[in-house]
KOLVO-74048 format. One record per residue (C-alpha): residue number from 1; residue in one letter; x, y, z. Coordinates in nm, 2 decimals. Last residue first. Example, Ala and Ser with C-alpha at 12.3 -4.5 7.8 and 13.67 -1.06 7.14 Angstrom:
<r 2 "s" <1.37 -0.11 0.71>>
<r 1 "a" <1.23 -0.45 0.78>>
! end
This chain:
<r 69 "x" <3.88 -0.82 9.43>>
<r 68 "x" <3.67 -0.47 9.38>>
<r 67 "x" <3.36 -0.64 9.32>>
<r 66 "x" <3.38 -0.90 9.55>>
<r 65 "x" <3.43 -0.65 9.83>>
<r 64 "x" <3.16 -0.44 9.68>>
<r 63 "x" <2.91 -0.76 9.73>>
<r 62 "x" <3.03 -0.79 10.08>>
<r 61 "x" <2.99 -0.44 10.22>>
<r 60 "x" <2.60 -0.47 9.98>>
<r 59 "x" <2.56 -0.77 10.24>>
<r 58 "x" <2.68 -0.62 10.51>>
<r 57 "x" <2.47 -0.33 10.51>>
<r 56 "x" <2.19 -0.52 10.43>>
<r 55 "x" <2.24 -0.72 10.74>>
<r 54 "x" <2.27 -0.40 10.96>>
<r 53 "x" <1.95 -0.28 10.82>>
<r 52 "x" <1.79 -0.58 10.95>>
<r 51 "x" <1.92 -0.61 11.26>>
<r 50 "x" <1.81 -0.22 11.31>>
<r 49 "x" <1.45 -0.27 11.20>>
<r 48 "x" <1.47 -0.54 11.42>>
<r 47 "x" <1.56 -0.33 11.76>>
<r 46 "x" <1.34 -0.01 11.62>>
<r 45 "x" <1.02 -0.27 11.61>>
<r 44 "x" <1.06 -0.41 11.95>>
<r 43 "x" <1.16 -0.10 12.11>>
<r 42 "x" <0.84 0.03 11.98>>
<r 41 "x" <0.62 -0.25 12.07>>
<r 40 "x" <0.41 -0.07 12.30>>
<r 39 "x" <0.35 0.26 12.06>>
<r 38 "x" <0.34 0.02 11.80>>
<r 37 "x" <0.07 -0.17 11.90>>
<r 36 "x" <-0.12 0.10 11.97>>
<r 35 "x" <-0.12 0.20 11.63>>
<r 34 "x" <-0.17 -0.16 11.55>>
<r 33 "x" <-0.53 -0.16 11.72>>
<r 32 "x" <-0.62 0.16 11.58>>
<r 31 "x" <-0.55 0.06 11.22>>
<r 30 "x" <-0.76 -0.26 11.32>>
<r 29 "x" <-0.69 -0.59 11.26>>
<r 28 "x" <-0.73 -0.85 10.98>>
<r 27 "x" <-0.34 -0.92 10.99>>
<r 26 "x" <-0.28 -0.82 10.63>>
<r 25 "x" <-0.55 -0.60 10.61>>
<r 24 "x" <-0.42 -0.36 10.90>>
<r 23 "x" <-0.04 -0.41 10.79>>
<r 22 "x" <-0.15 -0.23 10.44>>
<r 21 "x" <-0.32 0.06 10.67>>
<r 20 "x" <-0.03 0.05 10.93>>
<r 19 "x" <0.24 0.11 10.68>>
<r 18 "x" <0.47 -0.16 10.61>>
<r 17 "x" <0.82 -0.03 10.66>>
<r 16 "x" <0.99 -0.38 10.71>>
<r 15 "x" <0.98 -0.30 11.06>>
<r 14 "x" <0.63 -0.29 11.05>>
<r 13 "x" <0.59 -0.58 10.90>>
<r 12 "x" <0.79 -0.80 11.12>>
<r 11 "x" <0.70 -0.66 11.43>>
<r 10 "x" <0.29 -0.72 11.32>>
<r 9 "x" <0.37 -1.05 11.29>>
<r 8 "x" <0.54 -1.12 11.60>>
<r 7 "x" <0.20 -0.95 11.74>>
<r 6 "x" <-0.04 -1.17 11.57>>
<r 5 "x" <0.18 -1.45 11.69>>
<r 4 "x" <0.14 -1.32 12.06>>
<r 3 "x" <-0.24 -1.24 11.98>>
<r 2 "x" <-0.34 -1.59 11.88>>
<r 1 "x" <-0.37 -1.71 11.52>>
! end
């Protein structure tokens, strides 16, 4: 897998909340590695972290909707 994929990856996880030592085996790359990683990717990271916690928001929004129709 090259590096850009590696790094898609890595924005994924870490956004999800992973913490670096779990991410570190998933990927097969060094805790130091992806701590720098994240210091590079931050924007990255905070930018899907935010999609994704916007989706949830809407979907637990929707579900009380139902709920209170």
């Amino acid at each position: 897998m090259a590096d850009t994929e590696i790094k898609k990856q890595f924005i994924k996880l870490r956004a999800k909340g992973l913490s670096f030592d779990k991410i570190a085996k998933e990927l097969k790359k060094s805790k130091p590695t992806l701590i720098d990683w994240s210091r590079e990717l931050k924007e990255e990271i905070a930018n899907l972290k935010a999609l994704e916690l916007e989706a949830l928001q809407e979907e637990h929004y929707l579900s009380i909707k139902a709920r209170l129709q």
